[in-house]
VOKOL-324811 format. One line per field, with one value per residue (C-alpha): residue in one letter; chain; x, y, z. Coordinates in nm, 4 decimals, decimal comma. Each point is the difference from the previous one (the first is absolute). Layout:
N
r <- c(a_...)
c <- c(A_...)
east <- c(X_...)
north <- c(Y_...)
up <- c(Z_...)
//
This chain:
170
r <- c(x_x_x_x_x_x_x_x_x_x_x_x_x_x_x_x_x_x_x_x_x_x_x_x_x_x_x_x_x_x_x_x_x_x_x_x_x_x_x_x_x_x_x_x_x_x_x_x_x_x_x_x_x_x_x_x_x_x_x_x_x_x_x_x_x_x_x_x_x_x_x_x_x_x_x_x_x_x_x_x_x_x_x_x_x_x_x_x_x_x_x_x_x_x_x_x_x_x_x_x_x_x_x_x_x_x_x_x_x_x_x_x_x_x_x_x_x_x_x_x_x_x_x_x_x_x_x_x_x_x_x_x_x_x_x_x_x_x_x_x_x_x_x_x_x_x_x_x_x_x_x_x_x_x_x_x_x_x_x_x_x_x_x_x_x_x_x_x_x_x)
c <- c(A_A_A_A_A_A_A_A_A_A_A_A_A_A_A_A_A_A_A_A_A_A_A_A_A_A_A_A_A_A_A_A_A_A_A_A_A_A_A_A_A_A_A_A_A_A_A_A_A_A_A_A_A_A_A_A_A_A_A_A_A_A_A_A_A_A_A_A_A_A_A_A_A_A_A_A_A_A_A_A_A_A_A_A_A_A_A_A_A_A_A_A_A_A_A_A_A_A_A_A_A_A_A_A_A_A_A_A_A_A_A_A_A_A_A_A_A_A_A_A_A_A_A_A_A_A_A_A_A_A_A_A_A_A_A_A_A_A_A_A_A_A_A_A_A_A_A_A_A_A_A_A_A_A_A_A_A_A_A_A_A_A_A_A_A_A_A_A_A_A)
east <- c(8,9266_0,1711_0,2370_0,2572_-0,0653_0,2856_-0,0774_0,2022_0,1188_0,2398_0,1929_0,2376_0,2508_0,2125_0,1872_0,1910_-0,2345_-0,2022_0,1278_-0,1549_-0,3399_-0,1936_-0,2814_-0,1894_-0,2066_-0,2183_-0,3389_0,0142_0,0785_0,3206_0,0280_0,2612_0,1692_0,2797_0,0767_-0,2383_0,1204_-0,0153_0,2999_0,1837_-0,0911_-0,1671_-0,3859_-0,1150_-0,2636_-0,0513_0,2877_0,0671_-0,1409_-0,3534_0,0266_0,0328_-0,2868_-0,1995_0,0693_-0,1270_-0,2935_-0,0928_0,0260_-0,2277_-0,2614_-0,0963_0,0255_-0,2192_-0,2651_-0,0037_-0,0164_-0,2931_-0,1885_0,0683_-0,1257_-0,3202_0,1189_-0,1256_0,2321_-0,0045_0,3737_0,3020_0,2738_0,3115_0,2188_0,3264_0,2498_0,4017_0,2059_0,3936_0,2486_0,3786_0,0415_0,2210_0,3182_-0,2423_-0,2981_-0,3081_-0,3317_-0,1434_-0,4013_-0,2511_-0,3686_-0,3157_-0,2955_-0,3013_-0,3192_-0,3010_-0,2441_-0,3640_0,0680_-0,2020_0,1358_-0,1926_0,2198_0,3481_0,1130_-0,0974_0,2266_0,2729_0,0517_-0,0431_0,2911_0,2228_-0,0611_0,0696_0,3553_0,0292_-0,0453_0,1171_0,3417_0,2315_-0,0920_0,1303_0,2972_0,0796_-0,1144_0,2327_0,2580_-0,2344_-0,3145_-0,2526_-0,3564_-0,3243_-0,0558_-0,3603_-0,2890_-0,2738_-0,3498_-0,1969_-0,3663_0,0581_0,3735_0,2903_0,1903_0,3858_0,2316_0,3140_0,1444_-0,0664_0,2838_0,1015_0,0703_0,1980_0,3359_0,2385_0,0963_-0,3495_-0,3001_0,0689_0,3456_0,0696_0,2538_-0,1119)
north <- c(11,4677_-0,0118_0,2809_0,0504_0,2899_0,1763_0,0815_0,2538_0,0750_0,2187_-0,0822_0,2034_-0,2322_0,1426_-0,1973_-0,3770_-0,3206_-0,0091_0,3005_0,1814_0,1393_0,1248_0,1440_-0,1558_0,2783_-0,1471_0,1534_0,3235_-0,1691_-0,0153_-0,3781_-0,0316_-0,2879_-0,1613_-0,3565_-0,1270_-0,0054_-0,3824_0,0050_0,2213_0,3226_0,3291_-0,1035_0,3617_-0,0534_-0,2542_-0,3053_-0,1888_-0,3256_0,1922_0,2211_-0,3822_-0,1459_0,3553_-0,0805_-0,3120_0,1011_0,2615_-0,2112_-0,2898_0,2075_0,1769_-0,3498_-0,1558_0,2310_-0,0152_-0,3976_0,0415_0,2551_-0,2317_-0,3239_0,2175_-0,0051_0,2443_0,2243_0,3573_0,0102_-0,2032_0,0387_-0,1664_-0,1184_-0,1119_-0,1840_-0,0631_-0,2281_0,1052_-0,2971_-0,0823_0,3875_0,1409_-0,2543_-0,1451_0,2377_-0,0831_0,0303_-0,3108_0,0050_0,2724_-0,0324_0,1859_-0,0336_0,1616_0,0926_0,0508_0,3216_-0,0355_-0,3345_-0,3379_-0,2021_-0,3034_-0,0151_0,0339_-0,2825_0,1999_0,2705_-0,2280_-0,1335_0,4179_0,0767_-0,2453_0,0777_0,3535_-0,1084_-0,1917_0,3554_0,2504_0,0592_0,1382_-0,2557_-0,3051_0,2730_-0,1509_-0,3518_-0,2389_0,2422_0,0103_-0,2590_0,2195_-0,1711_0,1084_-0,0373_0,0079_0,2082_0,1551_0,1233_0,2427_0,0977_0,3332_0,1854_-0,1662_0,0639_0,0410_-0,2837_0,1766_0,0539_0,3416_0,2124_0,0171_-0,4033_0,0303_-0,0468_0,3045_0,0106_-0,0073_-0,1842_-0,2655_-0,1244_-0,2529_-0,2522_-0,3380)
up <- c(6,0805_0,3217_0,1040_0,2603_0,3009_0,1973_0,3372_0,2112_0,3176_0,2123_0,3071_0,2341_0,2339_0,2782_0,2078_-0,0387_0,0457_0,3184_0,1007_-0,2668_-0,0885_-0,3382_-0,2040_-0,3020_-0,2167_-0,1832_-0,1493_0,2254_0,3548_0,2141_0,1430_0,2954_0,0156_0,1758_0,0823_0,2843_0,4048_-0,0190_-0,1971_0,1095_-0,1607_0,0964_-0,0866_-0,1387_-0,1995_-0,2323_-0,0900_-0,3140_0,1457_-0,0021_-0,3057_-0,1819_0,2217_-0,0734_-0,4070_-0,0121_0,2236_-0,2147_-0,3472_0,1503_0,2059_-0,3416_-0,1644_0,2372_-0,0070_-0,3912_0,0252_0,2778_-0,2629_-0,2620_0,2084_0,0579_0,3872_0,2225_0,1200_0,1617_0,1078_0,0213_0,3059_-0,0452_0,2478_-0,1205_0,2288_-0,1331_0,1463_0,0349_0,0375_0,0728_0,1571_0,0036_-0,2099_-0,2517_0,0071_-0,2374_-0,0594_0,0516_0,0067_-0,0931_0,0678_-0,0659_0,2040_-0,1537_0,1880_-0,2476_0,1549_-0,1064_-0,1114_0,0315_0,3008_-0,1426_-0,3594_0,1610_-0,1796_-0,3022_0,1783_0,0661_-0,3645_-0,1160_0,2400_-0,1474_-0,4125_0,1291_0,1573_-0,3326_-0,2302_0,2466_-0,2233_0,2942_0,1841_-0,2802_-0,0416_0,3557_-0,0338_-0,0120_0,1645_0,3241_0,1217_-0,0852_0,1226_0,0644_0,4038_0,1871_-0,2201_0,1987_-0,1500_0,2331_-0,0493_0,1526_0,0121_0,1208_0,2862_-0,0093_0,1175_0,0177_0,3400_0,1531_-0,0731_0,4045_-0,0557_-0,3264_0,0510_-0,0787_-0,3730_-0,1525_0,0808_-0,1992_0,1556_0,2566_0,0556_-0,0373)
//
């Protein structure tokens, strides 16, 4: 029989919109956050923009590696890079596109089609991620399978722009 689950959480705010800056507790860690440089606010720590884009990427990285195990795909790890796309800042701000883009370690280069269908069923089950379908374009963008371990593809964190590595103006 199904049943309902509470999760909780704990945040401190001081300060008024950009200007201000916070701390989530959750599960025995501190999380700074504060809204990101590129709009405006003090970029310590995290922001909201990636604590959604972190969500979702944790939901559908466990997901996918279920639906690879399931498929009988090999798999040794999965890294996730997400990507969220911020319109109409700063009047009519949104959150218009969210992709993941999975690379497969100790996978088979020569099934990635195989790979390719996985990573989409697993955007299809990953339950945060429908939570924000339909309010946000959420798509599965380039998957990658590596014999050997993957390389990282974010930029190095001299080229991120201030307010998190994950913030730029378009």
């Amino acid at each position: 029989m199904p049943e309902d689950l509470t999760f909780h959480i704990a945040a401190s705010w001081t300060g008024s919109g950009r200007e201000g800056h916070g701390t989530i507790r959750s599960g025995g860690l501190e999380i700074p956050y504060a809204a990101p440089t590129s709009m405006g606010g003090q970029g310590t720590g995290t922001s909201p923009e990636e604590l959604l884009l972190a969500a979702v990427t944790a939901c559908y990285s466990g997901t996918l590696f279920r639906v690879l195990q399931q498929r009988g795909l090999p798999a040794e790890r999965l890294d996730i890079r997400t990507t969220g796309l911020v319109t109409g800042y700063p009047r009519e701000t949104r959150f218009q596109r969210l992709a993941v883009h999975p690379t497969v370690a100790g996978g088979d280069p020569g099934r990635l089609e195989d790979y390719r269908a996985a990573a989409e069923t697993a955007r299809g089950r990953c339950f945060i991620g429908g939570t924000v379908q339909g309010s946000i374009d959420y798509v599965v963008g380039e998957v990658s399978v590596a014999q050997g371990e993957p390389t990282a593809t974010f930029p190095p964190p001299a080229a991120a722009p201030s307010g998190g590595p994950a913030a730029s103006r378009r």
